[in-house]
N, C-alpha and C positions, 0 to 999 in steps of 0.2 A: 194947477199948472206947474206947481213947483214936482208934485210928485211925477209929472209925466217926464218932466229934464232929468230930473234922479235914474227913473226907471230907465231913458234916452243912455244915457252914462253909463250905468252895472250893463245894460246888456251889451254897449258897443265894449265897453272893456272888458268882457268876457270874451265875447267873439273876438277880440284884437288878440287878447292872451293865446287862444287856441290857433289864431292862425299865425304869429310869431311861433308858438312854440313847434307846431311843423313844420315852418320854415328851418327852423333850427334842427329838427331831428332828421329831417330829410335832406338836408344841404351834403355837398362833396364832401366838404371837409370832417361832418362830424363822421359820418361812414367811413371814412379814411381810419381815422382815426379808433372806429369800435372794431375797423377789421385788424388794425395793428396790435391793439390790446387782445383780442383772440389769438391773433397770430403769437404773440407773446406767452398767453397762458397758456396754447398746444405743447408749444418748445419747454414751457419750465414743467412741466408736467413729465415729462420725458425724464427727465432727471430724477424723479424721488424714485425710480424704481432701486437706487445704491443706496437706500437708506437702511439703519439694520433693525434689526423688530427688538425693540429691550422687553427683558422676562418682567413679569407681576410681581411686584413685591408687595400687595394689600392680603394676601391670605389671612386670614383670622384676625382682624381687624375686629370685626365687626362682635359685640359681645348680645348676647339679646336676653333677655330679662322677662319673666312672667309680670308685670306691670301690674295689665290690665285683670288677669286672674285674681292676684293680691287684691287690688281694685273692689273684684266683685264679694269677695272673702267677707270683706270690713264692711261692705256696701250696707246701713242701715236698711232694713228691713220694713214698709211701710204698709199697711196693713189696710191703705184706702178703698184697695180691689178689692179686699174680703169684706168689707162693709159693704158694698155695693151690691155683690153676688148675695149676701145673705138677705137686703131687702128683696132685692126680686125674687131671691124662692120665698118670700112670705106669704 
């Protein structure tokens, strides 16, 4: 009994959420409002075309290094795979 009240509760409070929240998103005033903040962002948008392009100054920045090569150089040598191959040709 007590679960059927529980389950009675999560679902009206689900369904209440979803129809406040329409009410909300669809009301005059919030539309007012989303068409004035577009209206806003057309017009400032208009404006960055005076802004001026600054040049790159990262040119050779970047240094790169054989790492991974050195890496394979040092890399110990393990000889598991040749023991392996040489049972199976026996």
């Amino acid at each position: 009994m007590i679960q059927l009240f529980k389950n009675i509760i999560f679902l009206g409070s689900f369904i209440l959420f979803f129809i406040l929240i329409s009410f909300f998103y669809f009301s005059e005033e919030n539309i007012r409002k989303i068409n004035k903040s577009r209206l806003f962002l057309l017009t400032k948008e208009e404006n960055n075309y005076d802004l001026p392009v600054l040049s790159s100054d990262t040119d050779n920045i970047i240094i790169y290094s054989n790492e991974v090569e050195n890496y394979r150089k040092k890399k110990k040598k393990y000889n598991f795979f040749d023991l392996i191959k040489k049972q199976s040709d026996e």
